[in-house]
Residue frames relative to the residue before (quaternion, step in Angstrom):
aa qw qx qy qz dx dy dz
X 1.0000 0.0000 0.0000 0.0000 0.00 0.00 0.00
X 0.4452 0.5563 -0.4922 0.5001 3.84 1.12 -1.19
X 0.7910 0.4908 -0.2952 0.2150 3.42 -0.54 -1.65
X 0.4754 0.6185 -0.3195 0.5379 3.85 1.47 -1.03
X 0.6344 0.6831 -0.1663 0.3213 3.27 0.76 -1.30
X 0.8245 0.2777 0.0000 0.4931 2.81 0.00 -1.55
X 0.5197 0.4607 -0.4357 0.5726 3.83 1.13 -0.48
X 0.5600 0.6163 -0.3697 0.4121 3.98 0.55 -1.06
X 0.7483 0.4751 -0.1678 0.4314 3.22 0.23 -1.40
X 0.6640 0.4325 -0.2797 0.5420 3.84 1.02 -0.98
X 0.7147 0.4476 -0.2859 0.4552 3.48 0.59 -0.62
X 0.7449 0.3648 -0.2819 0.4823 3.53 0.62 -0.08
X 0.2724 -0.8699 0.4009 -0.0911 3.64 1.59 1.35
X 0.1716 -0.8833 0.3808 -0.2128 2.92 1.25 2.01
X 0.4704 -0.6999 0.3066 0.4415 3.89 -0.39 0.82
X 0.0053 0.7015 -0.5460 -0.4581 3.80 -0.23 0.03
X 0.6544 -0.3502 0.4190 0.5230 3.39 -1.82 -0.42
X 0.6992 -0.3417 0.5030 0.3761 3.61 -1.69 -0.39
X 0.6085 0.6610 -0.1275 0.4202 3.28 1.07 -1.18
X 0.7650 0.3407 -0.0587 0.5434 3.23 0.76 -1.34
X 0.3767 0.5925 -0.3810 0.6015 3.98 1.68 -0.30
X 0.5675 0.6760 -0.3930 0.2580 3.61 0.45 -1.99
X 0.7408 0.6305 -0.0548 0.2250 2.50 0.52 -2.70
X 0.6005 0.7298 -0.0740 0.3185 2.97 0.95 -1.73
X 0.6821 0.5633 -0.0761 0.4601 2.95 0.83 -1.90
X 0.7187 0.6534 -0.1736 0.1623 3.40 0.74 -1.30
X 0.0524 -0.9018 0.4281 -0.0254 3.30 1.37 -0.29
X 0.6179 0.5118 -0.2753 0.5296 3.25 1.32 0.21
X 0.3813 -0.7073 0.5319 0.2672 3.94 -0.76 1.01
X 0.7042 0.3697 -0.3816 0.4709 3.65 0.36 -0.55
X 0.7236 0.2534 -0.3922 0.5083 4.09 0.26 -0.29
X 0.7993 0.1764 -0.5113 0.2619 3.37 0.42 0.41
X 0.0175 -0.7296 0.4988 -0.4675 3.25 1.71 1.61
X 0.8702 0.2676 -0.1177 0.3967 3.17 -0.52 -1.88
X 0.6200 0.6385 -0.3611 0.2785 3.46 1.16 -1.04
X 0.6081 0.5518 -0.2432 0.5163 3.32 1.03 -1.75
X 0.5865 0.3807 -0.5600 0.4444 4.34 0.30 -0.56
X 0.7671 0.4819 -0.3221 0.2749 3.38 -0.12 -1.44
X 0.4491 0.6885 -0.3677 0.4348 3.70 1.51 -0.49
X 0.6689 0.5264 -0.3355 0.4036 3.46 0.77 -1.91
X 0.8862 0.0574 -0.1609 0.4306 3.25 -1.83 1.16
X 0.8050 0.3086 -0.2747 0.4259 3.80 0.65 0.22
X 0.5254 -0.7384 0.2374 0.3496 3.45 -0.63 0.79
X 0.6812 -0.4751 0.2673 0.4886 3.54 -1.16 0.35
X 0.6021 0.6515 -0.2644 0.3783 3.71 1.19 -0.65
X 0.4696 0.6321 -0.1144 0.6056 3.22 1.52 -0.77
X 0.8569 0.3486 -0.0757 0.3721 3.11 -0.07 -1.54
X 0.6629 0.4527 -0.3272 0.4987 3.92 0.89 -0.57
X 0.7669 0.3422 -0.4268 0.3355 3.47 0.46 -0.55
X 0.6798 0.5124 -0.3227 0.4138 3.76 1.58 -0.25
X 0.5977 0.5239 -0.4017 0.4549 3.22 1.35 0.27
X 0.6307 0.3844 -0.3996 0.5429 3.70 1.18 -0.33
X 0.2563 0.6230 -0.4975 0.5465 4.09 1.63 0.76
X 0.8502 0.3345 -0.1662 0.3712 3.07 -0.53 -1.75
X 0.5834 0.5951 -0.3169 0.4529 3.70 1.51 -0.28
X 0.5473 0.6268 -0.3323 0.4440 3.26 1.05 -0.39
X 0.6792 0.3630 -0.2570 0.5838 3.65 0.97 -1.13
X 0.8488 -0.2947 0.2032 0.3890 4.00 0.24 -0.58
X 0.5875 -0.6614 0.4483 -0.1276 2.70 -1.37 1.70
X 0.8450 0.0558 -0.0666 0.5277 3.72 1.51 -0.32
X 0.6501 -0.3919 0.3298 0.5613 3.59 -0.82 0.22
X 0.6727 0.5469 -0.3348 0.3691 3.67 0.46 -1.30
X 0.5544 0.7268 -0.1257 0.3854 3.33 0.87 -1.10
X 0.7821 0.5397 -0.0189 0.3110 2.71 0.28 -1.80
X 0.7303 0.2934 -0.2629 0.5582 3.04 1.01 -1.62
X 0.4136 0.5720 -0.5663 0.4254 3.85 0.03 0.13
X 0.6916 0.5662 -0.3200 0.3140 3.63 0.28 -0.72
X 0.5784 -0.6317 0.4974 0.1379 3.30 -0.80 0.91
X 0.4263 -0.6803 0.5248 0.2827 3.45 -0.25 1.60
X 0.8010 0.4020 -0.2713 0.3509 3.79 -0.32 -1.34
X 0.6713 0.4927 -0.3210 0.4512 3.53 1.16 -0.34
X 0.4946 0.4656 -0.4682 0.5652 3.71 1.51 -0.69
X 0.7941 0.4731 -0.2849 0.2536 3.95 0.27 -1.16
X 0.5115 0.4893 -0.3557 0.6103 3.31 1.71 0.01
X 0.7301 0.3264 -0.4280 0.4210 4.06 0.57 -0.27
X 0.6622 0.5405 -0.3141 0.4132 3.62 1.06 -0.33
X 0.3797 0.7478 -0.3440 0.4222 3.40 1.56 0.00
X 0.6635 -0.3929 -0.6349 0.0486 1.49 -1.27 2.41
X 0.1575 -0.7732 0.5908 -0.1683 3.16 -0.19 1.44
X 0.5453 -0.4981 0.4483 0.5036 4.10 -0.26 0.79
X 0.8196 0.0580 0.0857 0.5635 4.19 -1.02 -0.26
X 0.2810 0.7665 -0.5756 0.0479 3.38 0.40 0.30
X 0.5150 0.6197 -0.3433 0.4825 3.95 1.10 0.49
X 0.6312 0.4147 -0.1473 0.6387 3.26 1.44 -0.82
X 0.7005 0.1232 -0.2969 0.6372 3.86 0.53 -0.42
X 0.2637 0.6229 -0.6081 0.4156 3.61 0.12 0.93
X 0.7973 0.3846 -0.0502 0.4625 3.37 0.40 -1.96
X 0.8097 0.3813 -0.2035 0.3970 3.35 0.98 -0.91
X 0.4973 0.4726 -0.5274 0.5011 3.33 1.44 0.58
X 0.7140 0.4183 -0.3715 0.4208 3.45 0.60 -0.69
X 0.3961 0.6313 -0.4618 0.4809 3.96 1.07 -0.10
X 0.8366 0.4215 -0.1363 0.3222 3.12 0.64 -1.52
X 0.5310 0.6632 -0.2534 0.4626 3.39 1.27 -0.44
X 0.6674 0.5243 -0.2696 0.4550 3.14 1.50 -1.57
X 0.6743 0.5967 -0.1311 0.4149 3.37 0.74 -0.99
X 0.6298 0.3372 -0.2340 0.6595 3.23 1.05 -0.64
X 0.6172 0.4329 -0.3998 0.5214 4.13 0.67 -0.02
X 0.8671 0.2666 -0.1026 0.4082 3.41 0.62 -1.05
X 0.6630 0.3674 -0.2967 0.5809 3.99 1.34 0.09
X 0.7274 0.2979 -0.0951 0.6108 3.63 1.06 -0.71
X 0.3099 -0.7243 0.6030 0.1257 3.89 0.26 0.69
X 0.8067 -0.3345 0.0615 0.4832 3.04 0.25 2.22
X 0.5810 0.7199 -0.2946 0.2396 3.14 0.41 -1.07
X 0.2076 -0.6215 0.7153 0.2428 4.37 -0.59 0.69
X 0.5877 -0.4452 0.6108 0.2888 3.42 -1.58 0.38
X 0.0828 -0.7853 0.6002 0.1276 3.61 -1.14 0.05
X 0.7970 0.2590 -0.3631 0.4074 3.33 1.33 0.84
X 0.6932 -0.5747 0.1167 0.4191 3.26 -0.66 0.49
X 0.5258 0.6311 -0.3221 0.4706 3.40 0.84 -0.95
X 0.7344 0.3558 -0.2749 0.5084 3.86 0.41 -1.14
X 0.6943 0.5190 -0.3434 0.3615 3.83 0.87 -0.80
X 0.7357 0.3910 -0.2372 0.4997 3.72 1.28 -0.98
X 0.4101 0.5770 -0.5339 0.4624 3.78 1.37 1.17
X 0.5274 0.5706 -0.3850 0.4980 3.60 1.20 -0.22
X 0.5073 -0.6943 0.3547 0.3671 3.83 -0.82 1.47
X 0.8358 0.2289 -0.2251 0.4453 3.78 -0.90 0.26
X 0.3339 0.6764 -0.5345 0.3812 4.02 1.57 0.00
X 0.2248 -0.6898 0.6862 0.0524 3.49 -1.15 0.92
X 0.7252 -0.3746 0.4803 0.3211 3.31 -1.28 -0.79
X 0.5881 0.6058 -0.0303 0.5351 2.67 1.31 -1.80
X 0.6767 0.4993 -0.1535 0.5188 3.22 0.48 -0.78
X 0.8005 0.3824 -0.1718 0.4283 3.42 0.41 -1.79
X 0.5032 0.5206 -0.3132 0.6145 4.06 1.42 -0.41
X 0.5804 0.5349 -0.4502 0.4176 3.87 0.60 -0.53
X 0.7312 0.3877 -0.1840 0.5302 3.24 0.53 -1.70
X 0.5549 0.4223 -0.4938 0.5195 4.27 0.11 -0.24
X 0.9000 0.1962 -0.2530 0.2957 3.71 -0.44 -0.72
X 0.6297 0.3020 -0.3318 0.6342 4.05 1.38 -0.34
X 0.6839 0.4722 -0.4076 0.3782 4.10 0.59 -0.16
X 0.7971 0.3273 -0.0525 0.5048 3.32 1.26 -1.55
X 0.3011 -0.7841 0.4709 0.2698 3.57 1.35 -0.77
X 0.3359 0.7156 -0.5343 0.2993 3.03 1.56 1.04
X 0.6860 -0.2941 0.5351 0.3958 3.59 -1.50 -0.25
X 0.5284 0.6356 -0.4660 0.3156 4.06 -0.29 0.56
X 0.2526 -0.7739 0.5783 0.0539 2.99 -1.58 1.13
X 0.1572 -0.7621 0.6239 0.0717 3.23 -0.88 1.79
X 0.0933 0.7820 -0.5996 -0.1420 3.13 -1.30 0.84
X 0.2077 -0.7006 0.6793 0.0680 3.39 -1.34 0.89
X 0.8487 -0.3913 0.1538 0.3209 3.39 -1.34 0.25
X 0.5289 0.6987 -0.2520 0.4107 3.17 1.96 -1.05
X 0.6718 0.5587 -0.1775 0.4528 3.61 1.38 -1.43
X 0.6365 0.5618 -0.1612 0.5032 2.85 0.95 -1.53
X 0.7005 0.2183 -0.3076 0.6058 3.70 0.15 -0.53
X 0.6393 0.5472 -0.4726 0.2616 4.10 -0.19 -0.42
X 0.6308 0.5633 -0.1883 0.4993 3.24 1.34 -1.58
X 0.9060 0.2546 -0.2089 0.2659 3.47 0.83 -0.24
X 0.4213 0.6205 -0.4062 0.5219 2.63 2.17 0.21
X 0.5556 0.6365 -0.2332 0.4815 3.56 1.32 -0.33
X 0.2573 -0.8269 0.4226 0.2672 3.36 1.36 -0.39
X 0.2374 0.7680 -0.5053 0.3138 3.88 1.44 0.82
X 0.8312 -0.1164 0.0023 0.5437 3.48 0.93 -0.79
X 0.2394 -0.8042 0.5057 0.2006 4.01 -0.71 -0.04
X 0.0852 -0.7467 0.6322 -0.1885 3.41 0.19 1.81
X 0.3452 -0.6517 0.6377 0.2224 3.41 -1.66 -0.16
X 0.7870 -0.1644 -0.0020 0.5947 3.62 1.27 -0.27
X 0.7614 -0.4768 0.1328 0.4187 3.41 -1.26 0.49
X 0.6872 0.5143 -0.3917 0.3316 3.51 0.55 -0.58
X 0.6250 0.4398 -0.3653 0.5315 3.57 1.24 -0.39
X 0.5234 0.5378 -0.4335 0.4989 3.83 1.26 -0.38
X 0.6962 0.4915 -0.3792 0.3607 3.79 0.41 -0.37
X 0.5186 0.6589 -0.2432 0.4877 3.40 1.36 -0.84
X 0.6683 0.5073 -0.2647 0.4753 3.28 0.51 -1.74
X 0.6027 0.6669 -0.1014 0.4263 3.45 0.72 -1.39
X 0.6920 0.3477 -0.2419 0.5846 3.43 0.71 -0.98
X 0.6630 0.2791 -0.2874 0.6324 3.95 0.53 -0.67
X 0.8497 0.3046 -0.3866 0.1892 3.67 -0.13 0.30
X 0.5372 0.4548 -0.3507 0.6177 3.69 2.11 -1.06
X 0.6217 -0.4747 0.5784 0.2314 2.83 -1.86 0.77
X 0.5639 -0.6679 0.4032 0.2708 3.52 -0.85 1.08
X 0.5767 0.6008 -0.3504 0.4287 3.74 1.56 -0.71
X 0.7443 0.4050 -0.2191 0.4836 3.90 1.14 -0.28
X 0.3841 0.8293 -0.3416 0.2190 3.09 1.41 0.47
X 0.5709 0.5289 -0.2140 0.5904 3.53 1.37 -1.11
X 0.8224 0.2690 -0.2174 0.4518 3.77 0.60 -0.89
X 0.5597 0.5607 -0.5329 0.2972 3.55 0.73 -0.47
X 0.6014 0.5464 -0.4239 0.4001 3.84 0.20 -0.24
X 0.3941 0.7325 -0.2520 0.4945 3.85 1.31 -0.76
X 0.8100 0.4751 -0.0314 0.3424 2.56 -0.05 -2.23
X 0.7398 0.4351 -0.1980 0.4734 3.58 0.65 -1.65
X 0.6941 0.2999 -0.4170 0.5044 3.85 0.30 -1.11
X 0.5648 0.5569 -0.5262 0.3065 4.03 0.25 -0.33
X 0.7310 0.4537 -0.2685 0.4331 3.26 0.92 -1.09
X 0.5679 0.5530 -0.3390 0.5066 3.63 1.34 -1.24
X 0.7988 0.3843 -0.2504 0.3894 3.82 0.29 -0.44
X 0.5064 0.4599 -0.2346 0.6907 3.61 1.51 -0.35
X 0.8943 -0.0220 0.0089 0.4468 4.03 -0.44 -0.80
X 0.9048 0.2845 -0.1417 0.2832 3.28 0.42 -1.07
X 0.3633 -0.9017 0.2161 -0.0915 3.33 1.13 1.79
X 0.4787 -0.6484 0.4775 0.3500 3.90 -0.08 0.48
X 0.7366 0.1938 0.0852 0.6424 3.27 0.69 -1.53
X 0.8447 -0.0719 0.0194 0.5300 3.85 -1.07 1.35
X 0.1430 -0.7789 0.6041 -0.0889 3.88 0.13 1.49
X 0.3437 -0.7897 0.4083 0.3025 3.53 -0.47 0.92
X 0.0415 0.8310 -0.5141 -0.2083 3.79 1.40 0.59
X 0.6693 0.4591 -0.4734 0.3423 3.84 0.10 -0.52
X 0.6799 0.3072 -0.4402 0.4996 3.75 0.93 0.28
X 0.4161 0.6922 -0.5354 0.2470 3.60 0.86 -0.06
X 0.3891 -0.7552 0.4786 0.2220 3.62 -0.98 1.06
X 0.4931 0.6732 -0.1989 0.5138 3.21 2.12 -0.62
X 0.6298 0.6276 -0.4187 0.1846 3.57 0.44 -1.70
X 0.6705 0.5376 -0.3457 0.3767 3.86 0.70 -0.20
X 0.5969 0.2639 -0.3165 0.6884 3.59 1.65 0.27
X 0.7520 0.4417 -0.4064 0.2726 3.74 0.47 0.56
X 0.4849 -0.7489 0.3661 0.2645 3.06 -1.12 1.07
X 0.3895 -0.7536 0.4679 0.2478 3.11 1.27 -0.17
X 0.1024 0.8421 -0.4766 0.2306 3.59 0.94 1.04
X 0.1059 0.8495 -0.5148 0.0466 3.92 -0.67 0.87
């Protein structure tokens, strides 16, 4: 069924957001480090036009920390907490310039010791920063996979698990891609467009 899926889901070359393009692009662990905080709690609309902001002032850890907290927190405006991930990108930058010789972490454990690093977050950067094997899950995954009836978690961190012992390891890097494109195009918290759903014939439709 996964495989139906996931071929479904590619073939029906769903808009993504700007945001999620951004991401893509990035091939880099530290912007898509800094990118994914400013994301958390704010919408992809929001978020793309203050991250190619916060790009304007700097481009690396080194960079970065030179920057002026109140100026990063005026270009990232209005980003959810944008005062708090103001400081804590440039915290982070320092730290990663001056404890880790430049250097992003490339596993998870070392990446969620940084102050506001999630999971979420720390699986973002391993599979679009590092091109590792990892599963990011955000609210989009989490709610798709179970409205589908693929697994039966209560919230994302137990959806990643599940996920790790159940997706094939070959859809890891894209399955996050895949899910918020579709969650944000069809498959909707509130009123899911199932009669456009390219999927809706393998879902159980679970609420």
């Amino acid at each position: 069924m996964i495989d139906k899926i996931v071929r479904a889901l590619i073939d029906a070359k769903q808009p993504r957001s700007e945001f999620v393009e951004l991401m893509e692009q990035f091939n880099d662990p530290y912007l898509v480090l800094i990118g994914c905080i400013l994301s958390l709690r704010t919408n992809d609309k929001t978020t793309y036009p203050a991250t190619l902001r916060m790009l304007e002032l700097a481009k690396t850890p080194q960079e970065m920390m030179m920057v002026n907290i109140s100026d990063l927190a005026k270009a990232i405006y209005p980003v959810g907490f944008y005062e708090n991930k103001a400081r804590q990108i440039i915290e982070l930058s320092r730290q990663i310039v001056e404890e880790l010789d430049g250097k992003v972490p490339d596993e998870i454990e070392e990446l969620i010791k940084f102050n506001g690093v999630g999971r979420k977050t720390a699986n973002l950067v391993l599979a679009k920063g590092f091109n590792k094997p990892a599963i990011c899950v955000d609210v989009h995954v989490h709610r798709i996979f179970n409205r589908l009836g693929y697994i039966k978690t209560k919230n994302p961190e137990e959806t990643e698990f599940a996920l790790r012992k159940k997706l094939p390891k070959k859809y890891w890097l894209d399955i996050n891609t895949l899910m918020v494109t579709h969650g944000q195009n069809i498959c909707k918290p509130i009123k899911p467009l199932c009669e456009d759903c390219p999927i809706s014939e393998w879902c159980k439709k679970i609420t």
